[in-house]
C-alpha positions as CSV (number, residue, x, y, z in Angstrom):
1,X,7.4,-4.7,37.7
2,X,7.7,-0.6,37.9
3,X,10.2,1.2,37.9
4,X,9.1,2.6,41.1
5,X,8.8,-0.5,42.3
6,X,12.2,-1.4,41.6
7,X,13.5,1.9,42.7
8,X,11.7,0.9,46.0
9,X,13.3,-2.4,46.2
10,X,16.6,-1.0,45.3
11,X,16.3,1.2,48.1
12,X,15.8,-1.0,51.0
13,X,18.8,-2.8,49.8
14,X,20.8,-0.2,51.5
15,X,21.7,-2.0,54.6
16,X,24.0,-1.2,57.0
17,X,26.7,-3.6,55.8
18,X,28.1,-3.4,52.7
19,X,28.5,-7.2,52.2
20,X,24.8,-7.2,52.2
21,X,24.0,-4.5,50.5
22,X,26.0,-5.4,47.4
23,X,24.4,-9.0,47.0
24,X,21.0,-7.5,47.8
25,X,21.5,-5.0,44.7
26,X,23.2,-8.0,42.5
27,X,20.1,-9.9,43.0
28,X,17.9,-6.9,42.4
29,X,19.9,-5.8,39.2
30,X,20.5,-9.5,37.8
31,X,17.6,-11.6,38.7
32,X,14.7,-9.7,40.2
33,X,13.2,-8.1,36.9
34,X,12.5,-11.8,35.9
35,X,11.5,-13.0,39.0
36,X,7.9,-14.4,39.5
37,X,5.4,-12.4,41.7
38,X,5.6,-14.6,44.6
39,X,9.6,-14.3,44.1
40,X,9.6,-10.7,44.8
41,X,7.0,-11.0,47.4
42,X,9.3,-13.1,49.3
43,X,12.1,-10.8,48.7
44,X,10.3,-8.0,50.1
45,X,9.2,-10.0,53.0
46,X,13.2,-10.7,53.6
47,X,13.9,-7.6,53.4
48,X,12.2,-6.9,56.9
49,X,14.7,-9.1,58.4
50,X,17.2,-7.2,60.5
51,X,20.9,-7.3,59.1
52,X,22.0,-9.8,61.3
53,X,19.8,-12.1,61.0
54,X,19.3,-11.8,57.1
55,X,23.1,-11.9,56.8
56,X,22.8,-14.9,58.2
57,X,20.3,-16.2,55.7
58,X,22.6,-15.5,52.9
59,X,26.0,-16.0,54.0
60,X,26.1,-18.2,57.0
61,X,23.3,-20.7,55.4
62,X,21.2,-20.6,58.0
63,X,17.8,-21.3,57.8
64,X,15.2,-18.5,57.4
65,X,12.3,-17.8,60.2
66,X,9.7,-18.5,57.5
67,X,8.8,-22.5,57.8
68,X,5.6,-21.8,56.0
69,X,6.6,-20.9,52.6
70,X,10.1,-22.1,53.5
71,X,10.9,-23.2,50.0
72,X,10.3,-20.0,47.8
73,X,12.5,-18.2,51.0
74,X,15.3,-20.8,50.3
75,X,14.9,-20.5,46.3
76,X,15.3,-16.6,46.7
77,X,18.5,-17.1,49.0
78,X,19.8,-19.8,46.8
79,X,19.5,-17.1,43.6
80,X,20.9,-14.5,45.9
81,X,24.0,-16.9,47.0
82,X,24.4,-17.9,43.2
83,X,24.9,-13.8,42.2
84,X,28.2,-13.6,44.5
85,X,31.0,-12.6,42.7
């Protein structure tokens, strides 16, 4: 991965909620640079959600809008959950 790529993806982790945006940027800093190309894909692809709804994802444990390549969504989330303080 870039670094413009990762300054990219660090970017759009600035959400409008600050719970969000610091797991977004713990992921990003701890996990993303070894990530696998499909892992950041999905990422990425999460990180269309609105806040709300990708707050959800994460914190509430609900399930994310993506049935089709549910599982690499839900191993994302689960590395995102597993980077809270």
């Amino acid at each position: 991965m870039s670094t413009r790529e990762l300054s990219c993806l660090r970017w759009r982790c600035r959400r409008g909620m600050r719970e969000l945006d610091e797991l977004l940027l713990r992921y990003v800093e701890r996990r993303l640079p070894q990530a696998t190309h499909c892992e950041r894909d999905a990422f990425a692809c999460l990180l269309e959600l609105p806040d709300p709804e990708l707050f959800a994802c994460i914190v509430d444990r609900t399930a994310a809008r993506y049935p089709a390549q549910s599982q690499i969504f839900q191993n994302v989330i689960a590395q995102i959950r597993s980077n809270e303080p």
